[in-house]
N, C-alpha and C positions, 0 to 999 in steps of 0.2 A: 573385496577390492583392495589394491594395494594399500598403503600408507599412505596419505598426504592426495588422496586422491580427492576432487573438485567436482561438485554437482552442480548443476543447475537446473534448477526446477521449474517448468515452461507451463502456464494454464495458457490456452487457447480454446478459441471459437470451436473446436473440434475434436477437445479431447485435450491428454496430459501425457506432458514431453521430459524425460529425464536425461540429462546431457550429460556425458561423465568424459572428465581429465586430469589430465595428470596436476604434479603442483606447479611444474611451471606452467601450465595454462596454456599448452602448446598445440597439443594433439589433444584431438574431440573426438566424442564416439556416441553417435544419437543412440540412448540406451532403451529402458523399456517405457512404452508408450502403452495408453490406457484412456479410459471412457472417451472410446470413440463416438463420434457426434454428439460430442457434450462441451456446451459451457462453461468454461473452467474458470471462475474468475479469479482464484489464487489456488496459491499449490506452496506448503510452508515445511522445512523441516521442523522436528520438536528437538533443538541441542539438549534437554535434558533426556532424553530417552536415542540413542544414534541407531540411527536406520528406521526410527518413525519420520514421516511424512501425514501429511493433512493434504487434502484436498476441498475446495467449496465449489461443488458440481452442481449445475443447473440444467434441468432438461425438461424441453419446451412441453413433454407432453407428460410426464412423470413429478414434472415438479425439484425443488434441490433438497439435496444430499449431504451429509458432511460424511466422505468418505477417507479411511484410514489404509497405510501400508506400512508395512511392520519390516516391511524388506527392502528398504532403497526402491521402492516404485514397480517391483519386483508383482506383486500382487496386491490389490485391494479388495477393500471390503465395507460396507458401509457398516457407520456407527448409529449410533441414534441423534436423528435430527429434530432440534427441536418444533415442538408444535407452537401453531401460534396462540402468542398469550391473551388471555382475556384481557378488553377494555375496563377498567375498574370505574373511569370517572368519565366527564361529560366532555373533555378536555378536547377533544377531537374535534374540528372542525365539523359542522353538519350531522354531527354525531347524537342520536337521540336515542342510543338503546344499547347502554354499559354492560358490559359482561359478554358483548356479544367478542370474538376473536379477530384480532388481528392478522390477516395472511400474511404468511411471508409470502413473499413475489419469488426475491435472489437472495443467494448470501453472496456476501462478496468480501469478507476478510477472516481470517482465522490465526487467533492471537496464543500462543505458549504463553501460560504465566510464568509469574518469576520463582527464579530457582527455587527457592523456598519452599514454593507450593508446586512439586513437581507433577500432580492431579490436574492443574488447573489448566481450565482452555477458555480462551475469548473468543465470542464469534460477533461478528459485525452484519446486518442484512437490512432488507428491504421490506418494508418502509422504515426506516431510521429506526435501528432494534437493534439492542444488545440483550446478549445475553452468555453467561457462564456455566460451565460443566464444571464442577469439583472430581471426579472420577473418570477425567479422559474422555469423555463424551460419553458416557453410559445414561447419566442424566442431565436436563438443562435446566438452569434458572433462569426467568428473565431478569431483568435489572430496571426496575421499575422508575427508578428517579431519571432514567431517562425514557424507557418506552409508556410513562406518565406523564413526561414533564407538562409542567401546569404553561408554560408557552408555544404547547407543541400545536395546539392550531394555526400558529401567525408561521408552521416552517412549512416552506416549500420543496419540493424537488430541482434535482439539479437537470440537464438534457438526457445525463443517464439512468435517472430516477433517486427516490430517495432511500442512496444506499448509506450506509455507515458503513466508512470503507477502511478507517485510519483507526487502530488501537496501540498505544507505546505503556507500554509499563517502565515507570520509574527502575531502575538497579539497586537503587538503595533501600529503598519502600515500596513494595508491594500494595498498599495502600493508595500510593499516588500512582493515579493514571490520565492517561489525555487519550481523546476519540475525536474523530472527524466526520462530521456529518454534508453532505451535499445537499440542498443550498442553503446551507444553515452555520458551519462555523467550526470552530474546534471550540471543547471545556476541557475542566481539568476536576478530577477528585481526589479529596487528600484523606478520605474514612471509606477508602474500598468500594467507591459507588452508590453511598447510600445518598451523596450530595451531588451534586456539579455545580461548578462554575466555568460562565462563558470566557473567552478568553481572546478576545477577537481586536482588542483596544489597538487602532492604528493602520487597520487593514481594512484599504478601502473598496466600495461596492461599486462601481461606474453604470451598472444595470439599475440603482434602485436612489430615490430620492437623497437620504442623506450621506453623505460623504463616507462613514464610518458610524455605523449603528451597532448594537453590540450584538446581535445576531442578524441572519441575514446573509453572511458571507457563502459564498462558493467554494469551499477549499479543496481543493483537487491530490494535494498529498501533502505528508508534512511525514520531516524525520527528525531525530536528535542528533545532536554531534556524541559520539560515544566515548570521549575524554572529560566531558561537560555536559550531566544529564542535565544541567539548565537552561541547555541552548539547543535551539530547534531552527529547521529551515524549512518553509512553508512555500508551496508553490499555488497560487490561489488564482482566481478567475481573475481579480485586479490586481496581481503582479509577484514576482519574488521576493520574499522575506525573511529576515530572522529575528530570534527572541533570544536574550537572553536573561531572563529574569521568569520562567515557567510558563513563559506565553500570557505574560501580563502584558507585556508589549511587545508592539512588532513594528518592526521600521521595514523599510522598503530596500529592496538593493537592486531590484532588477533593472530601473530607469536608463541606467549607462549604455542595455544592451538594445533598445528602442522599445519593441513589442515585445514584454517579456511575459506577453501568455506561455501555458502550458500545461501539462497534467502530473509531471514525476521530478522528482527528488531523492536524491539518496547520499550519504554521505558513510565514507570508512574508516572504520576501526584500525585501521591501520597510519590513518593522516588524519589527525585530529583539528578542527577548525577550518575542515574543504567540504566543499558539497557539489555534487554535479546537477545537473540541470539538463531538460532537453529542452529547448525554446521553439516556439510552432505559433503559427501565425493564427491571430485570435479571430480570424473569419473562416479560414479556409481549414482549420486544426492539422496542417503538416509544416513542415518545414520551409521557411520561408526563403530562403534562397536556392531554394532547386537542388540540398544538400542536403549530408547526412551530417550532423553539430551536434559537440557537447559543450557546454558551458562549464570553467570551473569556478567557483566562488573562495577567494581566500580568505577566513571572516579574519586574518588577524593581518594582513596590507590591506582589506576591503577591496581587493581588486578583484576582477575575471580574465578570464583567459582563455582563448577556444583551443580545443584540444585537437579536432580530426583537421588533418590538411584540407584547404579547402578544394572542394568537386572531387576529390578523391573516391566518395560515393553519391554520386548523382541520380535527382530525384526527388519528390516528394513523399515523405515519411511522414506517416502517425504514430506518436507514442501514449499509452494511455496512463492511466494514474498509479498501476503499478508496474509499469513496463522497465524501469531501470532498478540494477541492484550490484551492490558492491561487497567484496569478499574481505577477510579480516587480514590476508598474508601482505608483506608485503613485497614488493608494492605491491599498492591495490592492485586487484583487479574489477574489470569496469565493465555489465555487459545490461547489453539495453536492443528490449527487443520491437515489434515495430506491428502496427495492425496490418501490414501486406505480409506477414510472415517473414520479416528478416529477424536476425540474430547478431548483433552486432558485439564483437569481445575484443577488449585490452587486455592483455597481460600485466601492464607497467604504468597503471595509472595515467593512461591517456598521452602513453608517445606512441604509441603506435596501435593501430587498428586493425580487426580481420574479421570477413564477413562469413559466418560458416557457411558451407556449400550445402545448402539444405532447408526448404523449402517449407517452412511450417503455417498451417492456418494460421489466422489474423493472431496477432499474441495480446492476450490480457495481463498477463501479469510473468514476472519472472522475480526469482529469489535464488540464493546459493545455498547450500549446505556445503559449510566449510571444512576443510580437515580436522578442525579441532573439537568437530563433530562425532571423528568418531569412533 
């Protein structure tokens, strides 16, 4: 492909969509498309390796996959998926017979480590399990201090089960990581996982007795600002948030815009201290005034600002937890896809919108591989 050429990476209810354009973000070309009738619930480039992709393929009768493309989505191939890990300890709810295996159900996130470790993969699944591949997925580790944690009978599932869906690796320290669990919380580790800590102080639970308990929480996504690995924007079941201090705290920002449910977040490397938001009404989980909205957050005026004219896209839209993702150039680019199959893309950080003409199964997740990729 040309120079400065622009992916976007589409998991959907029914396979995996690869979208390619130019760098001004202008002209689209729905590219190669793959595991038809399959579950896709993320779809990632690897920037350290250009022209790998990941895929986390679920399929209702086979079971999930972590499947690799060595070719811009050109062809895959499954790698090896982890089995599930033995229960060590009694720590499981109900649980009276250690050693027996934990299924995975889904995966649902797939993590490139950091540059450093250009072997490494995180993968995120179902029931609340991490686990690491040193060799590109040839083999898995689980990561015990979490798929043991000694408070892991008091966690619940979230409506969409209990995925581990959010992995960030620190840029400076490979060491320090944060994960996201539904309905349980984000932690943070600062010795590669052998530890965690909860990290949930100030984010409150409106489903559960006390106001802010230190797990518990529902988090539906959370991202960093990429000028500031110390500041994070958390989009949670009781409201929008940020941290700046590694997610020791979190203050609330979303109150100004009323309901500020939702499921996605994401902020660009290109505008440091912005993060977009799609806001969806906490009953009905679309859009609550009959539209298609983005929210901007400027953490350094503390203000918001809606970006799409209003009724301009008319209608009630889902977005799910990884449905939005922002590109590095600038200006951003902004594309946020929708569970009726829309595709929704900015070229210029949210002055102007356009809806691709093309009709994709429900979407779960979307991400870019950027030109600097490759």
């Amino acid at each position: 492909m040309a120079k400065g050429t622009v992916r976007i990476l589409v998991g959907t209810r029914k396979g995996t969509y690869v979208v390619v354009g130019d760098a001004q973000r202008k002209r689209w070309k729905i590219g190669p498309a793959a595991h038809e009738g399959n579950e896709v619930y993320h779809v990632v480039a690897d920037p350290r390796h250009p022209g790998v992709l990941y895929a986390a393929v679920n399929n209702t009768f086979w079971g999930p996959e972590v499947q690799r493309s060595r070719n811009w989505g050109r062809t895959w191939q499954e790698v090896t998926t982890p089995l599930a890990p033995p229960r060590k300890t009694r720590k499981w709810e109900g649980d009276k017979e250690p050693g027996k295996t934990i299924p995975v159900a889904n995966l649902w996130h797939i993590e490139p480590g950091h540059p450093s470790e250009p072997n490494t993969i995180y993968l995120g699944a179902d029931p609340h399990l991490l686990f690491r591949s040193p060799d590109l997925g040839k083999t898995w580790e689980p990561i015990d201090a979490i798929n043991e944690h000694p408070d892991r009978a008091k966690w619940s599932p979230g409506a969409g089960g209990a995925c581990l869906h959010t992995i960030l690796i620190d840029p400076r320290d490979a060491r320090r990581m944060y994960i996201g669990l539904s309905a349980v919380g984000t932690f943070r580790t600062e010795d590669g996982g052998a530890s965690w800590k909860p990290t949930n102080k100030g984010v409150r639970t409106p489903f559960l007795p006390g106001p802010t308990p230190e797990t518990g929480q529902c988090v539906h996504h959370v991202t960093a600002d990429a000028a500031d690995p110390d500041t994070f924007y958390r989009q949670d079941h009781g409201g929008m948030y940020v941290s700046h201090d590694r997610m020791d705290h979190w203050t609330r920002i979303g109150k100004p815009l009323g309901d500020d449910f939702g499921f996605c977040v994401s902020s660009p490397a290109s505008d440091p201290g912005t993060a977009y938001f799609v806001r969806l009404s906490g009953m009905a989980r679309v859009t609550p005034e009959g539209y298609f909205q983005v929210e901007q957050w400027n953490d350094r005026t503390r203000s918001w600002r809606r970006l799409v004219r209003p009724r301009a896209f008319p209608g009630h839209y889902g977005v799910q937890r990884e449905g939005i993702a922002t590109d590095n150039l600038r200006p951003a680019g902004i594309y946020v896809g929708t569970t009726t199959g829309q595709l929704f893309v900015s070229p210029n950080a949210g002055k102007s919108w356009q809806l691709l003409p093309y009709q994709f199964p429900g979407i779960h997740s979307v991400s870019v591989a950027n030109p600097a990729a490759e």
